[in-house]
Structure formats: C-alpha cells, structure tokens
N, C-alpha and C positions, 0 to 999 in steps of 0.2 A: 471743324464743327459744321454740322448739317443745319443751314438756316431753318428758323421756324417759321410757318406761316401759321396766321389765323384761318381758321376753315369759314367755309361762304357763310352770311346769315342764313339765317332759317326766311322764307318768304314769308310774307305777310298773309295771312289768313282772310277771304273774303267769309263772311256770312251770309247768308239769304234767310229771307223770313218769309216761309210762305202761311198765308192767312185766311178765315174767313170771317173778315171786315162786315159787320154789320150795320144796324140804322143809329148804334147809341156810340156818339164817340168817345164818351166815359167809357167805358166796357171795352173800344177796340184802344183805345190809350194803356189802358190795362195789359192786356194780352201784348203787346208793343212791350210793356216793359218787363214781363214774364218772357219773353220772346230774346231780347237785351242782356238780362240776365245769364241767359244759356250760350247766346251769342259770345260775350266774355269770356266764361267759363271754358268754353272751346278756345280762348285764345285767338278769335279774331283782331283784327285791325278796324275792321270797317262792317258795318249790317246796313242790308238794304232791305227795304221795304217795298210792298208790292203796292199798283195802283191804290189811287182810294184807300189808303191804308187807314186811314180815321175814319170816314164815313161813304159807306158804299150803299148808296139810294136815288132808286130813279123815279122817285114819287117829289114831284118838284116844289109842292106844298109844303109838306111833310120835312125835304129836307131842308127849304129855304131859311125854316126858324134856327139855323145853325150857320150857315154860308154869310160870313160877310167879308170886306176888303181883308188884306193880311194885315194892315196895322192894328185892325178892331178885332182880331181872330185870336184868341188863346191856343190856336195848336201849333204854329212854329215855336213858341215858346215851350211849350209842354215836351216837346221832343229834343228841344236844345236842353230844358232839368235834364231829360233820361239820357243824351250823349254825354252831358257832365259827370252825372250820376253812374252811370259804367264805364267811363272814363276810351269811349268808343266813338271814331266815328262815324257817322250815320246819313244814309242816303232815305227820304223820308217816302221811296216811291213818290205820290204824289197825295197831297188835297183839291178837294172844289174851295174855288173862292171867289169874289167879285172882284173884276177888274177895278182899276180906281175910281173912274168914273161911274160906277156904279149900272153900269147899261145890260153887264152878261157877267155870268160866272167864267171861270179861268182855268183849268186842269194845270195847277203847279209844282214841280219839286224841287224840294230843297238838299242841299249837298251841307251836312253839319258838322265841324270840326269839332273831337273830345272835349275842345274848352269849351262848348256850346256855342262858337260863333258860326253865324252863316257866310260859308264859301261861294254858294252859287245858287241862283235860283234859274229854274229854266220852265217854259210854260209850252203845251203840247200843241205842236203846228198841224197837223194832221186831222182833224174831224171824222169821227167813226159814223158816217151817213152811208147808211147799207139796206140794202134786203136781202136775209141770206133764203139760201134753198129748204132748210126749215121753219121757213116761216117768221121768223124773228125779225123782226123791224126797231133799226136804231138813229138816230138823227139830233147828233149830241150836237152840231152846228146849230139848231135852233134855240139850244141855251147858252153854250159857250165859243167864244172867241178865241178863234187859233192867236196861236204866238206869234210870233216875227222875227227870232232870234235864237241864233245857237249857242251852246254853253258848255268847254270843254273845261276843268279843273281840277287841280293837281290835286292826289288823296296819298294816304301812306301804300296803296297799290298802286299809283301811278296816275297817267292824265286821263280822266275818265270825263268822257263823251255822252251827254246828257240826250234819251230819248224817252217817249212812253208808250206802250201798247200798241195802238195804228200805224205810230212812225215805222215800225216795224217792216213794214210793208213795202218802205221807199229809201229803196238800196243808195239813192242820191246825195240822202242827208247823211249817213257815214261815210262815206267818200268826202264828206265836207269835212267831220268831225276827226275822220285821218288826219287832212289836210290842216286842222289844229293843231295838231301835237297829238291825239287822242289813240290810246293803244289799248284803253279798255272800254266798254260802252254798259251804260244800265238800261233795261230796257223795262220798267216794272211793268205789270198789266194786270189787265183784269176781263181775257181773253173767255168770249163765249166755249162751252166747249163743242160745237158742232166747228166753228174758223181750227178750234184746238187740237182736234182730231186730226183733221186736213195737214196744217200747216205749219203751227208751232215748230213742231223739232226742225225739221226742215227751215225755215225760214229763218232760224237762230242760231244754227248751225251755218248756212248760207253767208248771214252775215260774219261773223267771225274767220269764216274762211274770206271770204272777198275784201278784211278789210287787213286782216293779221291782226285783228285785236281778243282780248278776251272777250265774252260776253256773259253778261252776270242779271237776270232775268227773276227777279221775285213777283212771285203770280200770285193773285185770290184763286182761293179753292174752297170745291163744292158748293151747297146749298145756303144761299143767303136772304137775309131777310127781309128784301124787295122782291124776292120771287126770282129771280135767277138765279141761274148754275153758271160758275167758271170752272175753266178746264184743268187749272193746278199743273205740275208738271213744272217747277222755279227751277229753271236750270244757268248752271255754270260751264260755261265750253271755252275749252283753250282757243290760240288762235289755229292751230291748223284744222280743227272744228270736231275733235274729241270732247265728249260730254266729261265732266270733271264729279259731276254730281246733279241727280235728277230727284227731287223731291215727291214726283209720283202725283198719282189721284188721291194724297194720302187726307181726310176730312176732317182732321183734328182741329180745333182750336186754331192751332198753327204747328209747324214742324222748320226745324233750322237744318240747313244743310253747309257745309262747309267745304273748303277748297281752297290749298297753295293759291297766288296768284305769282309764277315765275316771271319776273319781268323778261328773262333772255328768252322765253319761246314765241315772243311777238318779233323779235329782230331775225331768230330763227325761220321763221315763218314768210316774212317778208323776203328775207336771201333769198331762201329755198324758191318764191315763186315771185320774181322781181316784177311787179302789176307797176309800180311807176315809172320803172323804165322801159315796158312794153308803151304804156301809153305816151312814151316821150320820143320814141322810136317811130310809133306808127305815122303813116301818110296820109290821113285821113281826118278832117275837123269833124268831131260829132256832138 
C-alpha cells in the first residue's frame, strides 16, 4: 500500500491596507474596519496598516486635541474591538501619541493578536528631518521623540521585524532585526511622493533582498486633508526581492492587496546568497 501524505498547508495570507487617513479619527477607524472586513474575506491571517493610520495631521494645534499617552487614548483599544471583531491579526501601521511623561508625541505601532491582545509595541527611531529638492520641509524631531528599541514578534506569518517609514532608509536596523530571529519586516509609511518617485521601490525591494526577509509595506495614498500628497505604491516583496503585489497610485478610500507569505522562500533566499557566512569569513572589522 502506497503511504499517504497530507499535502503542504496552504500559507498564510498577508493583507495590506493602503489608505488615505485623514484629520477625523472616527472616519479613518471607520474605513480601517471596511478595509478589515475585505481583508478576512480574502482569507488573510494578518492586515497591516499604513503609517498614521488613525490620524494623519500636521497642523500641531489642530491635532493635539486628539494625541494623548496610550493609556488615556481610545485607539489601541478600538483596533483591538476590530482584530477581535474579524477574528484577524493586525499590525496598526502606526499612531501619534505622547510619551509618558508627557514632554513630546511618539510615532508608535502596535502588533495585535485576533484575540485582541497586544503582542508588541515598537516606536519609530528614525526622525524624518529633511529638505527635499522640491521644496518641502519636514522636522518631525521638533515634535517627536525617537524610540530606543527594536521589536521583533512572532505572527501567524512568522517573526516580523518592526520598522516605520524613515527607518527605511537605514539598512543597519534590519541587519539587527535579522539578527532577532526576523524574516519578515513591516515597514508602514506615509512616504512623500517626490522621496516616492525616487526611491520607494528600489529601497524596499533593497531591503528584502539584503536581508532574505519578506517585506510587507502599507502606505498612505493621495490627497490628504492637511494638504499633503503621499505616494501610495503598499507593497509586498518576497525575500529575493520579487514584488508579490503593488497597490499603485490607486486614491480610493483605501484598497487591500494580498499575498502568500511562504515561509521556505526566506531560507531559500538566505542558501542561495549565504551574507552571514561571507561576513563571518571576511578579514576585515567594519
């Protein structure tokens, strides 16, 4: 008799949520759980949200009547209802919040398991203080306070390696986030589109190839109601740095995109171009 085997699972389905997060977080909580809804329905494991997913305003006034510490904030909670409520787990991109002490807001996300408990929180070390060549001027360091800590945490697609937007940039903190255990990374943003044009694909793609991890990228898109444009473009790219699923300049409300996450193409990945045994080879301290 010819033994039987069970065939492979099926992989876990990541979701992305690309948005365009406005000034009322009632209304983007909303569209988050219209967004949730679809996310299930495709049979995901896990949705991720792009920065700012609750309130994206850079009128400091304006938005401060909303920003307080996370124990006094109703929106970790509100997203833990909707991960229970769809029975998903959910990476919250990120919120503004005040650090404990009360001195500066915070750029934090949250990592939320389907029972609605919180797995991981990680806060954005990176500061977007720039002057770009079109003119735009940003200097998010004068209101908020980089993080100190990295935060890698196991999800039903694996150990995902917590980053936001800027970190992007600095190929050093995924080489850390490797060195966790991490073979997938979130990278949520809410990337200008003049940086977006440039460097986006390229730089997301970069990383996932230099790290063998997947990269799972939910962005803000189009026109928002502090008067800026984000470049949109949520993408999912395997680890040898194949795009899996690219959401586009699409300016909808929001748009979900989906994508296998195969755990064997990160080990794949890693054989195929062995980067820790070249650096444990070389003769050279850098």
């Amino acid at each position: 008799m010819t033994p039987t085997t069970n065939p492979p699972a099926a992989a876990p389905i990541a979701a992305l949520v690309q948005m365009s997060s406005g000034i009322d977080p009632a209304a983007n909580l909303a569209t988050i759980d219209r967004a949730m809804t679809e996310a299930a329905a495709g049979g995901a494991a896990m949705a991720f949200l792009p920065e700012m997913s609750v309130l994206l305003d850079r009128d400091r006034a304006r938005s401060g009547r909303h920003i307080v510490r996370e124990g006094d904030s109703a929106w970790p909670a509100a997203l833990q209802e909707l991960a229970q409520k769809h029975g998903l787990w959910l990476h919250s991109g990120s919120m503004p919040l005040l650090s404990e002490d009360g001195a500066q807001r915070i750029n934090r996300s949250h990592v939320i398991a389907a029972d609605g408990s919180i797995h991981a929180r990680y806060d954005k070390i990176h500061m977007f203080d720039v002057t770009l060549p079109s003119g735009e001027n940003w200097a998010e360091s004068s209101a908020y306070a980089s993080g100190d800590a990295l935060a890698v945490v196991e999800t039903p697609l694996g150990r995902l390696g917590l980053s936001i937007c800027y970190d992007l940039r600095f190929a050093e903190l995924y080489r850390a986030l490797v060195d966790r255990g991490a073979t997938l990374i979130g990278i949520p943003a809410a990337f200008t589109v003049s940086t977006g044009e440039a460097h986006w694909h390229v730089l997301m793609r970069a990383r996932a190839i230099e790290t063998g991890c997947f990269v799972l990228a939910a962005a803000q898109c189009g026109g928002h109601d502090d008067g800026r444009s984000t470049y949109g473009h949520s993408l999912i790219v395997d680890p040898w740095g194949a795009v899996l699923a690219d959401a586009m300049r699409d300016h909808a409300d929001y748009r979900v995109i989906f994508a296998p996450i195969e755990a064997a193409k990160a080990n794949e990945a890693r054989q195929a171009i062995p980067l820790d045994r070249s650096r444990a080879n070389r003769n050279i301290t850098l």
